[in-house]
KOLVEXFI-602021 format. One record per residue (C-alpha): residue in three letters; x, y, z. Coordinates in steps of 0.25 Angstrom, whole numbers, plus 5000, padded with zeros to 4 digits. Each point is the difference from the previous one (the first is absolute). Layout:
REM residues N
REC  rest     X     Y     Z
REC   ala     X     Y     Z
...
//
This chain:
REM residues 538
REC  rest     X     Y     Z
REC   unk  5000  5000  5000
REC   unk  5005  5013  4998
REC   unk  4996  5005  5012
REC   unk  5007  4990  5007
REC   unk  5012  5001  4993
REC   unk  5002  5015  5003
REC   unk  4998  4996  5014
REC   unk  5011  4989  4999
REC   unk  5009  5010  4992
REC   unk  4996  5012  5010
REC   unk  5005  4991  5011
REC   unk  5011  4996  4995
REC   unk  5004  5014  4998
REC   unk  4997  5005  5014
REC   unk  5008  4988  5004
REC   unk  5012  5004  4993
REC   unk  5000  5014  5004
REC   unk  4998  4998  5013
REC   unk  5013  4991  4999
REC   unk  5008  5011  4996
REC   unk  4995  5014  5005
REC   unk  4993  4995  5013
REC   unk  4986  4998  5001
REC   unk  4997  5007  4986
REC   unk  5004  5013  5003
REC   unk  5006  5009  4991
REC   unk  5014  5006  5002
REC   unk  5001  5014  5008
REC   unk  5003  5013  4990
REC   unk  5010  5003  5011
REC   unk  5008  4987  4994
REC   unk  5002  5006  4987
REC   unk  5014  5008  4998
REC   unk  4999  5011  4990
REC   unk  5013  5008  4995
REC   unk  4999  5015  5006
REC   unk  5002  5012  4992
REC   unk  5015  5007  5002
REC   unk  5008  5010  4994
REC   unk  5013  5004  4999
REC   unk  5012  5010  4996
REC   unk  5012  4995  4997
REC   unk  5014  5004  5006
REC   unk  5006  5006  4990
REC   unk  5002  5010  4993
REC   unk  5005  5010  5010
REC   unk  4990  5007  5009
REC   unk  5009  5015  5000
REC   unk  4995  5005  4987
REC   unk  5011  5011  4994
REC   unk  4991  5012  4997
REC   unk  4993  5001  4987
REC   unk  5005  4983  4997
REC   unk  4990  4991  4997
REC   unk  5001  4987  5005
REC   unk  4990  4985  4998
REC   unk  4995  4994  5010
REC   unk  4991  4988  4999
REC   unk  4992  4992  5009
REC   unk  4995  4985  5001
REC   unk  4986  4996  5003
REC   unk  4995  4986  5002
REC   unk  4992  4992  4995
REC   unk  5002  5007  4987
REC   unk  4989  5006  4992
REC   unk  4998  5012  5008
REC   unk  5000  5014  4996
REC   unk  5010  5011  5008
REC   unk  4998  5014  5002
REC   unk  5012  5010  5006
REC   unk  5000  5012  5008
REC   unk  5011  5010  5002
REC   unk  5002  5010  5012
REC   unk  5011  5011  5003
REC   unk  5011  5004  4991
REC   unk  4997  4989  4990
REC   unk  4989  4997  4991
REC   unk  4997  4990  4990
REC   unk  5005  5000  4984
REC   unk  4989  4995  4990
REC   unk  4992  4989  5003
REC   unk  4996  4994  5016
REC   unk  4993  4988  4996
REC   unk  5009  4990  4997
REC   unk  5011  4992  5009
REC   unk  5009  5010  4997
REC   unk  5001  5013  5003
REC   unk  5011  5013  4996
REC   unk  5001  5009  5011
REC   unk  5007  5014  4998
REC   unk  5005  5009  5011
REC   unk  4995  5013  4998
REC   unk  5009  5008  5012
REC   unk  5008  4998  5010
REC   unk  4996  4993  5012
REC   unk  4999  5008  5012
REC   unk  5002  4988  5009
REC   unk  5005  4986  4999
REC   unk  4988  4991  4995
REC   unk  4989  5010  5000
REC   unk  4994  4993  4988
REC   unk  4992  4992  4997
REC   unk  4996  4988  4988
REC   unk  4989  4991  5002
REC   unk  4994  4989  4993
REC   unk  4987  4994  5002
REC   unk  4996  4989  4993
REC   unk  4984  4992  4997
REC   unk  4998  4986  4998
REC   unk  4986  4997  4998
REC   unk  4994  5010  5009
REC   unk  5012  4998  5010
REC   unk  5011  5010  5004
REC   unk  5013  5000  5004
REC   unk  5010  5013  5001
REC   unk  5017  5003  5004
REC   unk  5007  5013  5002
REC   unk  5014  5004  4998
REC   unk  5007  5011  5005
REC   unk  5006  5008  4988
REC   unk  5012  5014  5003
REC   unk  5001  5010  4988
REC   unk  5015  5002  5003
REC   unk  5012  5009  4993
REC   unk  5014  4997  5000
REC   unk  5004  5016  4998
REC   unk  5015  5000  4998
REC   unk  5013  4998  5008
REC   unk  5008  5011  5007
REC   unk  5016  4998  4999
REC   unk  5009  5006  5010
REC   unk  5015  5001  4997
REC   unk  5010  5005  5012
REC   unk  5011  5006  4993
REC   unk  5014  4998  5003
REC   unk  5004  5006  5014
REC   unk  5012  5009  5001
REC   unk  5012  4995  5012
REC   unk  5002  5007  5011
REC   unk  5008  5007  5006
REC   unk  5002  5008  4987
REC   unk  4984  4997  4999
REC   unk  4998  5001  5015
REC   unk  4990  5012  5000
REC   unk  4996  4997  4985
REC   unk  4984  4996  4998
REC   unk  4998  4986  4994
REC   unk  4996  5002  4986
REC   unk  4987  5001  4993
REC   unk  4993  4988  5000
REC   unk  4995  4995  4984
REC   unk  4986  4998  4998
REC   unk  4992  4994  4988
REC   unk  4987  4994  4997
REC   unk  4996  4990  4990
REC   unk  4984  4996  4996
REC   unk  5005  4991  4990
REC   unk  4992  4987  4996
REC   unk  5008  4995  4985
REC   unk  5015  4994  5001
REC   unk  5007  5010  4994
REC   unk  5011  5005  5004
REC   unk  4997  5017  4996
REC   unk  5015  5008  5004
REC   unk  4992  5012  5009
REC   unk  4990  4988  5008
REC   unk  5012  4991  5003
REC   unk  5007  4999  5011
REC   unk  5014  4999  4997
REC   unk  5012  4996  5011
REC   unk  5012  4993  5000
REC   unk  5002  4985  5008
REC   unk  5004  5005  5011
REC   unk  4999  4999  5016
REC   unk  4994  5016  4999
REC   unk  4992  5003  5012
REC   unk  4987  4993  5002
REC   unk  4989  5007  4987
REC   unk  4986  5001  5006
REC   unk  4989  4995  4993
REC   unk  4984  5006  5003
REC   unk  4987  4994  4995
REC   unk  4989  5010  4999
REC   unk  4985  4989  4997
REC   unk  4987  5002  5004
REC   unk  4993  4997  5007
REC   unk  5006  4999  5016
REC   unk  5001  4984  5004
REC   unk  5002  4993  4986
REC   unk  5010  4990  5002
REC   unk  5010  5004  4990
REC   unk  5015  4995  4997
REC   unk  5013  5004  4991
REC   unk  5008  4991  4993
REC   unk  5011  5002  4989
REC   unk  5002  4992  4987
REC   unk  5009  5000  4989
REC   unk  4999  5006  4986
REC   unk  4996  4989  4991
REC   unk  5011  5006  4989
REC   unk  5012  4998  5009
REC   unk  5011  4993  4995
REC   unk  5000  4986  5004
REC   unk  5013  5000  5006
REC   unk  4993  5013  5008
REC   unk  4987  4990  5003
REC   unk  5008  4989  5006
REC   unk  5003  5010  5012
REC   unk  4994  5004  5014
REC   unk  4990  5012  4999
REC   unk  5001  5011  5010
REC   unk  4994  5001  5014
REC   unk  4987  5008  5002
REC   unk  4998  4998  5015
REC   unk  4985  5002  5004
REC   unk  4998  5008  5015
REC   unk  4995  4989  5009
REC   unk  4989  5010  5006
REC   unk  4997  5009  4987
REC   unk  4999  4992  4988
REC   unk  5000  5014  4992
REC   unk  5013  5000  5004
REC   unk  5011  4994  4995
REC   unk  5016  5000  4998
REC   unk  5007  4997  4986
REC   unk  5015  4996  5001
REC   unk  5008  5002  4988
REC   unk  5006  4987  5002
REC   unk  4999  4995  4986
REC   unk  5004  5004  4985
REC   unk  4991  5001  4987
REC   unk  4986  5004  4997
REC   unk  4988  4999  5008
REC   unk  4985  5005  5006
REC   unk  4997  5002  5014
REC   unk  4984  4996  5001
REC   unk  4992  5007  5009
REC   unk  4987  4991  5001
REC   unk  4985  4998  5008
REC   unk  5004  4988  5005
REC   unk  4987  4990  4999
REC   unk  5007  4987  5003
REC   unk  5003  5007  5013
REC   unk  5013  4992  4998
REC   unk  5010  5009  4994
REC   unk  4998  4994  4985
REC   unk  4996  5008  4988
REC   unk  4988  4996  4992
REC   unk  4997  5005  4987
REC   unk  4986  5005  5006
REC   unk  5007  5009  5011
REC   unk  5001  5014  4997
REC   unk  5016  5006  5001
REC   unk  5009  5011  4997
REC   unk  5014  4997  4993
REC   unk  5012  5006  5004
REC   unk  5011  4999  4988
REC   unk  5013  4998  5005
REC   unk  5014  4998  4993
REC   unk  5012  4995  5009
REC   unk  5015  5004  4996
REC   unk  5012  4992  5003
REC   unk  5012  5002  4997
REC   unk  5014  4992  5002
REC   unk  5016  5004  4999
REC   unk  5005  4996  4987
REC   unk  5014  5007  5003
REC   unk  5008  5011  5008
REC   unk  5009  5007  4991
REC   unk  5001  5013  5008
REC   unk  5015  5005  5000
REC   unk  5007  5010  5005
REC   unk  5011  5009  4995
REC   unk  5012  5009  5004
REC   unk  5010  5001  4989
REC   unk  4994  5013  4995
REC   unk  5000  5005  5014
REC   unk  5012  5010  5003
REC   unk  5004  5008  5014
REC   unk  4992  5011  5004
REC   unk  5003  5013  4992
REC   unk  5001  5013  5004
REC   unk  4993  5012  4995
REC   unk  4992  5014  5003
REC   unk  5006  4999  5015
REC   unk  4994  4985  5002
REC   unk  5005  4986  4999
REC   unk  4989  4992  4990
REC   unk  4998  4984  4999
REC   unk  4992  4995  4988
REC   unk  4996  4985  4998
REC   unk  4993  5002  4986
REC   unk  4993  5008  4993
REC   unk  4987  4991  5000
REC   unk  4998  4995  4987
REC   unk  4993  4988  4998
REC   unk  5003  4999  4987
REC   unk  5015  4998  5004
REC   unk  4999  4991  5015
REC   unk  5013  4996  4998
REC   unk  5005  5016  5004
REC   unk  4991  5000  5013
REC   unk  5003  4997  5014
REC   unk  4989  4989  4998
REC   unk  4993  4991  4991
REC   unk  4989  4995  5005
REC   unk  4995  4990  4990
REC   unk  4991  4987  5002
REC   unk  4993  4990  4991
REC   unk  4986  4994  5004
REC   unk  4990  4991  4995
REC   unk  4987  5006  5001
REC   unk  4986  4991  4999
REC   unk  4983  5003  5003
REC   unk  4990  4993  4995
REC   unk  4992  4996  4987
REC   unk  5004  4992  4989
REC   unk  5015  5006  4998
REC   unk  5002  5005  5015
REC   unk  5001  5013  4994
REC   unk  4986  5006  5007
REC   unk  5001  5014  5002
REC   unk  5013  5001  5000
REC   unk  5000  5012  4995
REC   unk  4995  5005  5014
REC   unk  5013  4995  5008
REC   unk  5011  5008  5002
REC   unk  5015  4999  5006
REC   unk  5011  5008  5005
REC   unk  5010  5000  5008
REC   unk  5000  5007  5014
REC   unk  5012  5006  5007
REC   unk  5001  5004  5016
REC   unk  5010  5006  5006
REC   unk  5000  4988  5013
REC   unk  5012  5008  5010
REC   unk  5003  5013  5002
REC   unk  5009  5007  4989
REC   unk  5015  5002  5005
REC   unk  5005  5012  4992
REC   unk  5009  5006  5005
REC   unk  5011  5012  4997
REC   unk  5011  5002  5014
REC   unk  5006  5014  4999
REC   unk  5013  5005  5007
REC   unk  4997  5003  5015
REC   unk  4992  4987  5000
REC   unk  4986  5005  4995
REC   unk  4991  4992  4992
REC   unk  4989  5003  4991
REC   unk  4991  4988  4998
REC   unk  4986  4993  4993
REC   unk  4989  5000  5009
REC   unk  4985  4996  4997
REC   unk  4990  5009  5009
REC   unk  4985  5006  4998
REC   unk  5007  5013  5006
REC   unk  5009  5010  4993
REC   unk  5011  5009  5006
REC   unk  5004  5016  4997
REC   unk  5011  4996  4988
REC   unk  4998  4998  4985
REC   unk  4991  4988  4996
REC   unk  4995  5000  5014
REC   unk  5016  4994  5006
REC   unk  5001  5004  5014
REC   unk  5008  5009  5006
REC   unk  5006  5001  5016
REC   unk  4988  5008  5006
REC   unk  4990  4993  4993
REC   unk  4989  4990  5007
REC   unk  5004  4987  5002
REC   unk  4995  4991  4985
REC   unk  4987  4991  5001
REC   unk  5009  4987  4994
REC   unk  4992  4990  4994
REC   unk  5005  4986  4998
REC   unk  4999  4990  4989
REC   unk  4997  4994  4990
REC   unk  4997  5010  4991
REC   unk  4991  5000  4987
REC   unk  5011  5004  4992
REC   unk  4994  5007  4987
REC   unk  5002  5013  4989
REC   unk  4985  4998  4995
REC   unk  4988  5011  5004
REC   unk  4990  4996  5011
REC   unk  5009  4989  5004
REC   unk  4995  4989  5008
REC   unk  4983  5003  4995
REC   unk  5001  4986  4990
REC   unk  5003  4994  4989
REC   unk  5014  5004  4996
REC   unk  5002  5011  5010
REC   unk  5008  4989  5008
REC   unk  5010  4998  4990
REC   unk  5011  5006  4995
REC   unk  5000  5010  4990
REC   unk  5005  4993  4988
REC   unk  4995  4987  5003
REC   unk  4993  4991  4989
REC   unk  4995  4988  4994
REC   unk  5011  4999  4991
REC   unk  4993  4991  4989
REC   unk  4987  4988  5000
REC   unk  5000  4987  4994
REC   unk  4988  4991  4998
REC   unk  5004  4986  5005
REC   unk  4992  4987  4996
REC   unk  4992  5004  5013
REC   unk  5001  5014  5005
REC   unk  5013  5011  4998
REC   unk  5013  5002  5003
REC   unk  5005  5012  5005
REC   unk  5012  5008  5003
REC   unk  4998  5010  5009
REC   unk  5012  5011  5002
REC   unk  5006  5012  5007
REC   unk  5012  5008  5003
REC   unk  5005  5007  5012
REC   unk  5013  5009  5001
REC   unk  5001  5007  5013
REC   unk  5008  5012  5002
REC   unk  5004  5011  5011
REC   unk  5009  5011  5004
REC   unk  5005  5011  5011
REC   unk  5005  5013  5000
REC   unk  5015  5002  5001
REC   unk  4999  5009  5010
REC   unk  4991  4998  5015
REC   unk  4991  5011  4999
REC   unk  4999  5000  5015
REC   unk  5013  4999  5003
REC   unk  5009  5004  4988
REC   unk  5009  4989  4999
REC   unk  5004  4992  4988
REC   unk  4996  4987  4995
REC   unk  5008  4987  5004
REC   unk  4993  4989  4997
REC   unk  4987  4994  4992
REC   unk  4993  4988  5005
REC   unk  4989  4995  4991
REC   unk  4991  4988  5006
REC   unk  4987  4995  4995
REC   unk  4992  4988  5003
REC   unk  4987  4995  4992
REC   unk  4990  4990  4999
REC   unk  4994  4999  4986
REC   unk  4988  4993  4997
REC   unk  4994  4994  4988
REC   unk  4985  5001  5000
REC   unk  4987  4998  4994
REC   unk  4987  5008  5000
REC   unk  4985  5000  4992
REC   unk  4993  5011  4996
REC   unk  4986  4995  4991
REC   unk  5000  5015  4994
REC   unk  5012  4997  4992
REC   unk  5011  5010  5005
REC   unk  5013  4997  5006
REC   unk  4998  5013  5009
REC   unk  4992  5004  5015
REC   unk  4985  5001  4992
REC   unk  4993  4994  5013
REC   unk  4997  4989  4992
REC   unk  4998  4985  5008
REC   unk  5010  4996  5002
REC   unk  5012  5011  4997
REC   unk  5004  5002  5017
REC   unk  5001  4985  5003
REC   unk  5013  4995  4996
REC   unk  5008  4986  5001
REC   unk  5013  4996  4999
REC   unk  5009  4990  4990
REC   unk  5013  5003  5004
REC   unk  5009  5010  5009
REC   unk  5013  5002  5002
REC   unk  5011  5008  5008
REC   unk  5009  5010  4994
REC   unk  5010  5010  5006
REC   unk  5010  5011  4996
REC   unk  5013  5003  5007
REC   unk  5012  5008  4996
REC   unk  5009  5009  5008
REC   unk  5009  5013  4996
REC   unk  5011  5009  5007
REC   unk  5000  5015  4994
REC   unk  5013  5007  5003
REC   unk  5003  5014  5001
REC   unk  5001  5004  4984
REC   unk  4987  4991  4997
REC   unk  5006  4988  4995
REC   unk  4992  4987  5003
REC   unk  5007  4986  5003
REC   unk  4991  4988  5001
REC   unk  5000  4993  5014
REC   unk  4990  4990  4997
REC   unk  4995  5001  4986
REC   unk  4985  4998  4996
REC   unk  4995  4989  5002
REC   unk  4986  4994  4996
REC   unk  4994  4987  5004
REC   unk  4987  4990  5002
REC   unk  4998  4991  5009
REC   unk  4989  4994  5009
REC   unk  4991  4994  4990
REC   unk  4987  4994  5002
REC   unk  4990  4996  4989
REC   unk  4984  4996  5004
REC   unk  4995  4990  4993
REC   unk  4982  4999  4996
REC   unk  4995  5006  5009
REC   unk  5008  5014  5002
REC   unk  5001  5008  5013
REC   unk  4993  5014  5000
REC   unk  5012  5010  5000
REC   unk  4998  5005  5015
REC   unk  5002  4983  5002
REC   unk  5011  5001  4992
REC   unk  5006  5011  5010
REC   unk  4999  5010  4986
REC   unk  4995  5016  5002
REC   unk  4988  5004  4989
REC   unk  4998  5011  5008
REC   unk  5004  5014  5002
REC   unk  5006  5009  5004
REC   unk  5014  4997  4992
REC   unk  5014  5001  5004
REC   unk  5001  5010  4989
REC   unk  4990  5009  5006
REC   unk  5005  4999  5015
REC   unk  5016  5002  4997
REC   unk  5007  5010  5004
REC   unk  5014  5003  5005
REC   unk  5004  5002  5016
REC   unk  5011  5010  5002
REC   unk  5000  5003  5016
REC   unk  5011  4992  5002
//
């Protein structure tokens, strides 16, 4: 019967059921596990936006098939189209706090929402301050000299390129520490510097260390750059968003070009010479000694030649960068006091003194009655040239050079010159005292200095230009004069000690080159030239 069979069939149904689910029930909706809706914004790219850069962000959504929609709050707003997983998010200004704004995704999936937020900074990497302390003078010459104007510049460069008038230019050398400031917006973004080098360096240059820019433990926009290193390179002031001190190409930054000098001793063939240089001679009522006539065209004729060869190397793909903007001269102190001396009859003497004072007698000499000279000690910047001492190649002497350039296979050669042909003199007669000359002592000692300076204007002289008032030193040697005359009655002059001329104490720095002051070399005025004069008390 049918009837009976939907029974039997109906039972057998409820049986089963009631086998598996318990009495028949159904199972509880509570049992049945749906996915939820989420919504997320990825890590990357970076969250500190530079100002007026657009960066993408996208977001995932699960399950799939739901549509998103993206809201923007602050200093940044969105860039086309806020419906899709992706978004492009530009910021408009400068963030006046750190995350003060905001993106935010909300996305539906049939009927059901889920949302996440970000934090988001506007920030501005403005430009890096330099600070260059110029090259201090030594006392006690210098003792009440102020320290030289400090160098400034500024760069708010972003390409790799290495523009003469928005580099910064200095020679390998252990220079006093140059001070580096970042100026960001806005306060509290974690930012960082680093340095790398210029991808078209030599590859002999690449395979070397890279200088130090040391970052101030407690002020990250501060930081300090060692010139510790030689070639081409860019010190990156950055918005750090790994918060780890690495650069990301999504992290705004500053560059600071930067070309690093060295030079190295090739050779020293500085002489000296004294065949051309006879007894004192006698003339207009005085006893004159001359060493030269200072011609560099004829060294061999002066006292001293000064004359040094010296590889010179920077950066980019011939080590020749900016070279152009490097200079060298040779620098000359006066390192003890001068022992000029002419005796007269009776036992009065008339001698050299260095002294800020001046007495009552013709070029300021001093006479008996007059106060007591202000004596100043060395070493001396000993120089002919105007404004001595202010930079550039106001420390040098007079007819000092680079003699001639010559490109290497990587970097120049150069041969860098000068002449010195000190002389002197005294009056036959004491002008205190009236008595005749007997004797003329002439004794000199020096300490000359082969050194190096930049200037990214391009000019050998004291322009203010970073670097002209920082200077290092290659090589320095000693040199002194001696010679030693009777005078008789009738003016005749016999040699007791003939001139003499002669080096020694030679030192050369190698890479990293002391700063002058370090090397114990004056920059600094005053001169010996402009402090000499002539006591005659005695």
């Amino acid at each position: 019967m049918v009837s009976g069979v939907a029974t039997k069939a109906a039972k057998a149904k409820a049986a089963k059921g009631g086998a598996k689910g318990g009495l028949g029930k159904k199972k509880p909706k509570s049992a049945v596990v749906k996915c939820p809706v989420t919504v997320s914004i990825q890590a990357r790219p970076c969250r500190l936006i530079p100002k007026g850069a657009t960066r993408t962000f996208r977001a995932h959504g699960t399950p799939s098939g739901g549509t998103y929609s993206w809201t923007a709050t602050g200093h940044v707003s969105i860039v086309g189209a806020a419906n899709a997983a992706t978004v492009n998010v530009k910021g408009d200004s400068t963030s006046a706090a750190f995350k003060d704004s905001e993106l935010k995704v909300t996305y539906t999936f049939k009927g059901k929402k889920a949302e996440d937020t970000i934090k988001l900074t506007v920030v501005e990497i403005k430009k890096i301050k330099v600070t260059i302390k110029g090259t201090p003078g030594i006392p006690p010459g210098n003792a009440a000299q102020t320290a030289p104007a400090d160098h400034t510049l500024e760069s708010t460069l972003k390409a790799e390129s290495f523009p003469p008038a928005n580099s910064l230019i200095l020679m390998r050398a252990a220079i006093q520490d140059v001070a580096l400031e970042m100026e960001f917006a806005p306060p509290g973004i974690p930012i960082a510097w680093d340095v790398k080098r210029a991808p078209d360096d030599a590859a002999a240059l690449k395979k070397r260390r890279r200088p130090t820019v040391a970052m101030k433990p407690l002020d990250h926009s501060k930081a300090t750059l060692h010139p510790n290193a030689t070639g081409s390179f860019f010190v990156r002031a950055f918005a750090d968003c790994s918060g780890a001190g690495t650069f990301h190409k999504d992290d705004d930054f500053i560059l600071l070009p930067l070309v690093l000098v060295e030079a190295s001793l090739v050779r020293d063939n500085s002489a000296t010479h004294t065949a051309h240089i006879g007894n004192p001679t006698v003339g207009g009522g005085s006893l004159g000694l001359s060493t030269g006539s200072f011609n560099i065209g004829s060294p061999n004729t002066e006292a001293i030649h000064m004359n040094c060869t010296a590889d010179v190397l920077s950066g980019g793909p011939d080590g020749r960068r900016l070279l152009d903007r490097v200079f060298a001269g040779w620098i000359n102190n006066e390192s003890a006091n001068e022992n000029i001396r002419a005796t007269y009859a009776g036992g009065h003497l008339r001698f050299t003194i260095f002294s800020t004072t001046k007495g009552s007698g013709p070029n300021g000499e001093f006479r008996p009655g007059d106060a007591a000279p202000a004596i100043v000690s060395p070493p001396l910047l000993d120089t002919g040239r105007g404004s001595p001492g202010t930079g550039g190649d106001t420390a040098t002497l007079t007819r000092s050079r680079i003699k001639t350039k010559t490109n290497r296979p990587l970097g120049q050669r150069w041969i860098v010159e000068s002449i010195d042909s000190p002389g002197d003199g005294a009056p036959l007669t004491h002008a205190a005292h009236g008595t005749h000359i007997t004797n003329f002592h002439f004794e000199l000692h020096f300490q000359a200095f082969l050194s190096f300076w930049t200037n990214r204007g391009g000019t050998s002289g004291a322009t203010g230009d970073p670097a002209d008032r920082v200077y290092s030193v290659l090589r320095s040697y000693n040199w002194d004069m001696l010679g030693d005359w009777n005078i008789d009655a009738a003016n005749n002059v016999t040699a007791v000690t003939p001139i003499r001329v002669r080096r020694s104490g030679r030192t050369t720095h190698k890479l990293t080159l002391p700063e002058a002051h370090d090397a114990g070399c004056e920059v600094r005025a005053p001169t010996g030239l402009s402090l000499l004069t002539n006591d005659e008390v005695t």
